[in-house]
C-alpha positions as CSV (number, residue, x, y, z in Angstrom):
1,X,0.0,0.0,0.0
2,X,3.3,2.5,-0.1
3,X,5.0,4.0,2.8
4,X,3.1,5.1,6.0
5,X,4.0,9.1,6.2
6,X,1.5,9.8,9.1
7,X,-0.5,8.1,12.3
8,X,-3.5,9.3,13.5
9,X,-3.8,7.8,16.7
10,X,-7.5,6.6,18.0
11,X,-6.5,4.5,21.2
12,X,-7.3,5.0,25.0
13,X,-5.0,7.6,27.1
14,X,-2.8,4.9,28.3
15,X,-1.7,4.1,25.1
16,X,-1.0,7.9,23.7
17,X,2.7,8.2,24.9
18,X,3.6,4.4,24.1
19,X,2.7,4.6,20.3
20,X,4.1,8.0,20.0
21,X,7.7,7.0,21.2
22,X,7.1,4.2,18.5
23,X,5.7,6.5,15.5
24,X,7.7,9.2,15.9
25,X,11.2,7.1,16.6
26,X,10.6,6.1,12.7
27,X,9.7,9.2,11.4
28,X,6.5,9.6,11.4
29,X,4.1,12.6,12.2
30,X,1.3,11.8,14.6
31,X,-1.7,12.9,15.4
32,X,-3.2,11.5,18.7
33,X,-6.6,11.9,20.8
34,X,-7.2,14.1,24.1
35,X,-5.8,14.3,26.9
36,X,-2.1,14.2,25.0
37,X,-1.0,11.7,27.5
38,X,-1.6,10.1,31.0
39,X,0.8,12.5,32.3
40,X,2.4,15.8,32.6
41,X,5.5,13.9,32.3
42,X,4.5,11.5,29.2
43,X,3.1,14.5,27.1
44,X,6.4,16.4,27.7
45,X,8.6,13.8,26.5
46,X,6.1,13.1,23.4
47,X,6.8,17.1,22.2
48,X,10.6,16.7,23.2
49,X,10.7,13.5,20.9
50,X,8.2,15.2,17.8
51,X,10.7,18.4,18.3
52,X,13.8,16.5,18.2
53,X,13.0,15.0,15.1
54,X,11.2,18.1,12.8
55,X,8.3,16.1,13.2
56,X,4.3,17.2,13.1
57,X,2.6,16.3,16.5
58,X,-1.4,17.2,16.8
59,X,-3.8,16.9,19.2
60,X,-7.3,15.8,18.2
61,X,-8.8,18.8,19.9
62,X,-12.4,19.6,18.2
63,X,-13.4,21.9,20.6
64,X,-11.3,24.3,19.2
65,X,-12.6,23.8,15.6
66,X,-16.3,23.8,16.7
67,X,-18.6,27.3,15.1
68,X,-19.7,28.0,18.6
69,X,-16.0,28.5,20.0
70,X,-15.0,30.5,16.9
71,X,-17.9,32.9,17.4
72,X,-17.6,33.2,20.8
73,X,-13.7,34.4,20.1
74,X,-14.2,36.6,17.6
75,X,-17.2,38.2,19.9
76,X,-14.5,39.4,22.7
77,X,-11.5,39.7,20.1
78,X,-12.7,42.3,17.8
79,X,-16.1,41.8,18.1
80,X,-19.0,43.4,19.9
81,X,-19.0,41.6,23.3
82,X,-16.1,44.0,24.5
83,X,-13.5,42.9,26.9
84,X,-14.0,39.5,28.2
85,X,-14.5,38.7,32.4
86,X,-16.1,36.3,33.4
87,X,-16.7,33.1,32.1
88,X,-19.3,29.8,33.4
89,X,-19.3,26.5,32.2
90,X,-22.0,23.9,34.1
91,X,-23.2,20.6,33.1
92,X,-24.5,18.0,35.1
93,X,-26.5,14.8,34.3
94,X,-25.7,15.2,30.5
95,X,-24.0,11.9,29.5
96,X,-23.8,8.3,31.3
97,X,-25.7,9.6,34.3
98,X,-26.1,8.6,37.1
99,X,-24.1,5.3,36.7
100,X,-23.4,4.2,33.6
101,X,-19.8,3.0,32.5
102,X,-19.2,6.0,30.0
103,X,-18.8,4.7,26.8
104,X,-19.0,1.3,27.3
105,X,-14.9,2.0,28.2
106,X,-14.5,0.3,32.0
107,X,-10.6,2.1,31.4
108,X,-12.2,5.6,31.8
109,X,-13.4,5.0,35.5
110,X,-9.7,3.7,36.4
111,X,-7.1,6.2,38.1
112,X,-4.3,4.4,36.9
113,X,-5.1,4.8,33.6
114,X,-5.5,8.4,33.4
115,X,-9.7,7.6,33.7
116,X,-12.0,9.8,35.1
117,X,-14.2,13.3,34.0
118,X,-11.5,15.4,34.1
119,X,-9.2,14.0,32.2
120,X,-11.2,13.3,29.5
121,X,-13.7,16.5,29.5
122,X,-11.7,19.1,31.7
123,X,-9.0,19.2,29.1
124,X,-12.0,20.1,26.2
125,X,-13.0,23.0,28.2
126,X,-9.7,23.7,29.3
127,X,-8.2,24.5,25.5
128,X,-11.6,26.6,24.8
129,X,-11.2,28.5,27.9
130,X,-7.9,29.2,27.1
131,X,-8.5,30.1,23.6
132,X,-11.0,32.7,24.2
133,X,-10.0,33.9,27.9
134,X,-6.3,33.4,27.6
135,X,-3.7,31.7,30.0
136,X,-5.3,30.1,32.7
137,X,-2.6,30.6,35.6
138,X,-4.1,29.3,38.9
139,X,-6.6,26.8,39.6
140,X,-8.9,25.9,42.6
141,X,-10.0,22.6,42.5
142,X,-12.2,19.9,44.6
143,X,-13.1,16.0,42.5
144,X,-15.7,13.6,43.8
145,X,-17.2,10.0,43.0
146,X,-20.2,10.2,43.2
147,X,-21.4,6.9,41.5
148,X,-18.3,4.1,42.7
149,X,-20.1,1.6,41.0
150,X,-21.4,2.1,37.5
151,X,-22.6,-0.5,35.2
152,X,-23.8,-1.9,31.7
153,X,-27.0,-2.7,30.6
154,X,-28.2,-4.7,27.5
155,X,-31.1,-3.8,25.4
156,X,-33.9,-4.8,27.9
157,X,-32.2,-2.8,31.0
158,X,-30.9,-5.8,32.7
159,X,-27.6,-5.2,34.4
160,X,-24.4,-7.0,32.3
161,X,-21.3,-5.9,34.0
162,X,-20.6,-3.8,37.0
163,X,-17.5,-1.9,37.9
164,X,-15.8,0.0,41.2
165,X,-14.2,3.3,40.5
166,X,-11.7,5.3,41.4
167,X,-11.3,7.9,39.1
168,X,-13.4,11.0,39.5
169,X,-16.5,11.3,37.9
170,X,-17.3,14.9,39.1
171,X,-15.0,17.9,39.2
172,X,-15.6,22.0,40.8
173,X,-13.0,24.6,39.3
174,X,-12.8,27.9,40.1
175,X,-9.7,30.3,37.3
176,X,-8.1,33.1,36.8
177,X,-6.0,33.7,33.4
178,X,-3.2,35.8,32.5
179,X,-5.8,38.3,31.2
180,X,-7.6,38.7,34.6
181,X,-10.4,36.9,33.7
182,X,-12.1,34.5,36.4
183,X,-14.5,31.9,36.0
184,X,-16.0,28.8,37.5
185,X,-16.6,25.3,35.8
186,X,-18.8,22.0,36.4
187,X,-19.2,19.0,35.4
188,X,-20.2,15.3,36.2
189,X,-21.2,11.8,34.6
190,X,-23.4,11.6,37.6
191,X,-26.4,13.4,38.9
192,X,-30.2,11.2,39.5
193,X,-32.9,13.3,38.0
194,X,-33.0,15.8,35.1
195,X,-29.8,17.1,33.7
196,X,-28.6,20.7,34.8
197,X,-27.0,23.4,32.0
198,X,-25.7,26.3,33.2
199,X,-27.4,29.4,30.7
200,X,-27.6,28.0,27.2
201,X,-24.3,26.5,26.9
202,X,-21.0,28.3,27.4
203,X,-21.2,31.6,29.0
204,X,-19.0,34.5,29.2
205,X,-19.8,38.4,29.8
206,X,-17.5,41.4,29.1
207,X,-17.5,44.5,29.4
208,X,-20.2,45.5,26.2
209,X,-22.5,42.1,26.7
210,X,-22.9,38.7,27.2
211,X,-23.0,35.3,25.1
212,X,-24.9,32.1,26.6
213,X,-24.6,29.3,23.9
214,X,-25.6,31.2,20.7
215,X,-27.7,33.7,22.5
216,X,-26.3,37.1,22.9
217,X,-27.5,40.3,24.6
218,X,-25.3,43.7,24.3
219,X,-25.3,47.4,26.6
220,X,-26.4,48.7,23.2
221,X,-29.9,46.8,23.6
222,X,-29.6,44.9,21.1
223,X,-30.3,40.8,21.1
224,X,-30.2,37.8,19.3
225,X,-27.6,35.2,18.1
226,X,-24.2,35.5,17.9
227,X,-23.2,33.0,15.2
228,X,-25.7,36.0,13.2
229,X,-23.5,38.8,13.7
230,X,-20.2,36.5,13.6
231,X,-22.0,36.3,9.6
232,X,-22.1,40.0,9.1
233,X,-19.9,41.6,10.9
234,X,-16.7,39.2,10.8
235,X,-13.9,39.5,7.6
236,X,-14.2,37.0,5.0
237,X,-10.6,36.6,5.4
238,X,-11.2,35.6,9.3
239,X,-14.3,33.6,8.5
240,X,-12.0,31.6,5.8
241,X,-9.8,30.9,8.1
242,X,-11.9,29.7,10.7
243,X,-13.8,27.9,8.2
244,X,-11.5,26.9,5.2
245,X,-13.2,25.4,2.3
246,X,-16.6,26.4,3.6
247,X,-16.3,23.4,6.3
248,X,-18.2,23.3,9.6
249,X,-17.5,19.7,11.0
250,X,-15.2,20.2,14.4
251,X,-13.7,16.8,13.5
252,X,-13.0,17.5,9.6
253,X,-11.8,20.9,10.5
254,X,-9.3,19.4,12.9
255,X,-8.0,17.1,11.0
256,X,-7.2,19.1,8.1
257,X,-5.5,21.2,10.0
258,X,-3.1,18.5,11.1
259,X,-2.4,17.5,7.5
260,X,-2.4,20.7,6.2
261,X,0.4,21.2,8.7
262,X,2.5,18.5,7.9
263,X,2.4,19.6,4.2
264,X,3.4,23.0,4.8
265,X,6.0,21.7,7.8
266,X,4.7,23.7,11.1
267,X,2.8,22.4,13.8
268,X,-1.1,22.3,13.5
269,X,-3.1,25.2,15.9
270,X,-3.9,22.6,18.4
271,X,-0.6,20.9,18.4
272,X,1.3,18.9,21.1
273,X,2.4,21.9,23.2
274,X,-1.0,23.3,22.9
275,X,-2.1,19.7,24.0
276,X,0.4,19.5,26.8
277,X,-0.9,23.3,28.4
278,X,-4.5,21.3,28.5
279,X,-3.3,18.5,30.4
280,X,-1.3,21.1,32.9
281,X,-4.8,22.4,33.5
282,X,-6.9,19.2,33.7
283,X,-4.3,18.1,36.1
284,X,-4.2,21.5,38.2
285,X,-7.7,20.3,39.3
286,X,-7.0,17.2,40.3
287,X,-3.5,18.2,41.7
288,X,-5.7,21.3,43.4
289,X,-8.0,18.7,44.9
290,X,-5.5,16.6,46.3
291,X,-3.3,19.1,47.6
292,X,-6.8,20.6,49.7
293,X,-4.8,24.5,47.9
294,X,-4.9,26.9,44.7
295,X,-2.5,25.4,42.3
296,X,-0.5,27.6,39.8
297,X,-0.5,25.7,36.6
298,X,3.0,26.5,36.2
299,X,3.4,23.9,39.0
300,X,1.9,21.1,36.7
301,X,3.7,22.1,33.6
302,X,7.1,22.1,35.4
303,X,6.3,19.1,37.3
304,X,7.2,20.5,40.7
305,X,3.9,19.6,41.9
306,X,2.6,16.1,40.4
307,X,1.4,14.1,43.4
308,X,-1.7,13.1,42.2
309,X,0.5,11.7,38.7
310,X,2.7,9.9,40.9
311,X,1.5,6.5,40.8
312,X,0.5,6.9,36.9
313,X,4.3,8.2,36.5
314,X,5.3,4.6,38.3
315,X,2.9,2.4,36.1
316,X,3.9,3.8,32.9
317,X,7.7,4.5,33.2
């Protein structure tokens, strides 16, 4: 079939770090799922090897690619929402709740194999947040289980496997960024009853309005949609860019990027240092809950603090 140029990597987080030492020892670039790796440690080495060798790394992270996110930073980046300051992210009861193994995937509800919500959704809202509020420098964190045993069911509801976890399924973040923005996040797989959304979706307010989902409302008095005035009032060199080739699929965006990338030799916009800064975050929760204080990120990234990757660190030297 000819000579493999590129990997795109579709495996569970314990296997990110493993194939990447293999892809990218024999030359090839990679592209690999979110989180980047188990650890702070594992995704550092996987940019040290891709950089050591001129390679393309990626990270498959479709938040970034998705209309809503693009509008949202255009509306505080030359748009008419003004300076951004505060932002709100909520959502309980949404998927697997209250006990369901998510995704069928027993590995996601084990610590030792980076498992848990927020490793695989904190580090989503993590490379949004810090797309359209900048930096995220400090972190207060607190992680529960709330369900320690979830389970499968078949077809007619009957219970087919059941599982004890010990990776969080429920995570509390409070953030400030470089910018001076502060915000709060929630999230959790659990939660008995209806499902909770904070506003319409992701909210922010600055200084001239504020956004909730697609739903905007500015000092002017005016109101309606955002992804409406993104339309009109955006360049159609920006909106090109955000949107090449008239494209709106988060995943197909993404992953032209990547091989765009790697034919014009640069790294693609969510690439593995971009990935790595994610993790830092993600983990500055769970390092912030463990620790019972505020967390600098800057801790995470340098490894200083990594107490709560310890034992990960051990399992996959």
């Amino acid at each position: 079939s000819g000579p493999v140029d590129a990997i795109n990597d579709f495996t569970a987080h314990s296997l990110h770090h493993q194939i990447a030492a293999v892809a990218l020892e024999h030359g090839k670039h990679l592209l690999t799922q979110k989180p980047l790796a188990v650890t702070v440690a594992a995704g550092q080495q996987m940019c040290e090897q891709a950089e050591a060798r001129g390679l393309t790394l990626g990270v498959f992270e479709n938040a970034r690619n998705k209309p809503a996110t693009r509008h949202a930073h255009w509306g505080f980046h030359g748009g008419p929402l003004g300076t951004l300051q505060m932002a709100l992210i909520g959502t309980v009861g949404a998927w697997w709740a209250p006990d369901l193994i998510v995704a069928e995937t027993p590995w996601r509800h084990r610590m030792i194999e980076a498992g848990g919500l927020t490793l695989d959704i904190g580090v989503h809202q993590a490379n949004l947040l810090r797309y359209i509020a900048g930096e995220i420098v400090s972190v207060q964190g607190q992680t529960s289980i709330l369900e320690p045993s979830r389970v499968r069911r078949d077809e007619h509801g009957q219970v087919v496997e059941r599982l004890t976890c010990d990776a969080d399924d429920t995570y509390f973040a409070n953030f400030t960024t470089a910018d001076g923005v502060a915000g709060n996040i929630v999230a959790s797989w659990g939660g008995h009853g209806e499902k909770t959304l904070m506003g319409n979706g992701l909210t922010f307010y600055g200084s001239q309005g504020r956004v909730s989902g697609d739903e905007v409302t500015l000092d002017d008095g005016h109101s309606g949609l955002l992804s409406s005035l993104y339309e009109a009032q955006a360049g159609a060199e920006l909106r090109q860019q955000h949107f090449p080739h008239d494209l709106n699929n988060a995943f197909a965006l993404n992953q032209l990027d990547w091989l765009t990338a790697i034919r014009e030799n640069r790294q693609p916009e969510t690439s593995g240092r971009e990935g790595l800064r994610d993790l830092a975050v993600a983990y500055a929760i769970l390092e912030s809950a463990q620790a019972h204080r505020r967390v600098e990120v800057a801790e995470v990234l340098s490894g200083a603090l990594a107490e709560y990757q310890k034992p990960i660190n051990r399992h996959f030297p």
